[in-house]
C-alpha positions, 0 to 999 in steps of 0.5 A: 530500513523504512518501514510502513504503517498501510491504510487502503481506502477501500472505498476508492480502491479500483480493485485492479491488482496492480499493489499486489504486483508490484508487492506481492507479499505485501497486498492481497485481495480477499475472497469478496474481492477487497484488497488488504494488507497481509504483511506490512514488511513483507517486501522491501519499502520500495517495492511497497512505495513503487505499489502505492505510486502505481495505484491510480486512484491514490488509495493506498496511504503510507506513513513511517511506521516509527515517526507517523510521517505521511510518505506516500502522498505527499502532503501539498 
């Protein structure tokens, strides 16, 4: 099974909720409104996948967590 490394840019963050949505166990929003990752396993790698995609502004950044590969954006 896949598992992440998760980074958030906050500072592109549209604090629209919808990572915690799509992976509710995985995101969360603190309470000054960040949001953060509270567990790195803690939904299925394609439900953490699909939450990335969903984030318009491409704020959430996934790389495998054994090989360091950048998943989610792909690099052009």
């Amino acid at each position: 099974m896949t598992r992440y490394r998760i980074t958030i840019d906050s500072e592109n963050c549209a604090l629209d909720r919808l990572c915690c949505e799509e992976a509710p166990n995985t995101f969360d929003v603190d309470e000054e409104g960040q949001t953060y990752v509270m567990d790195p396993e803690g939904d299925p790698p394609e439900y953490i996948k699909l939450a990335a995609k969903r984030c318009q502004m491409q704020a959430i950044t996934l790389h495998d967590a054994e090989t360091g590969e950048q998943v989610y954006p792909k690099r052009r």
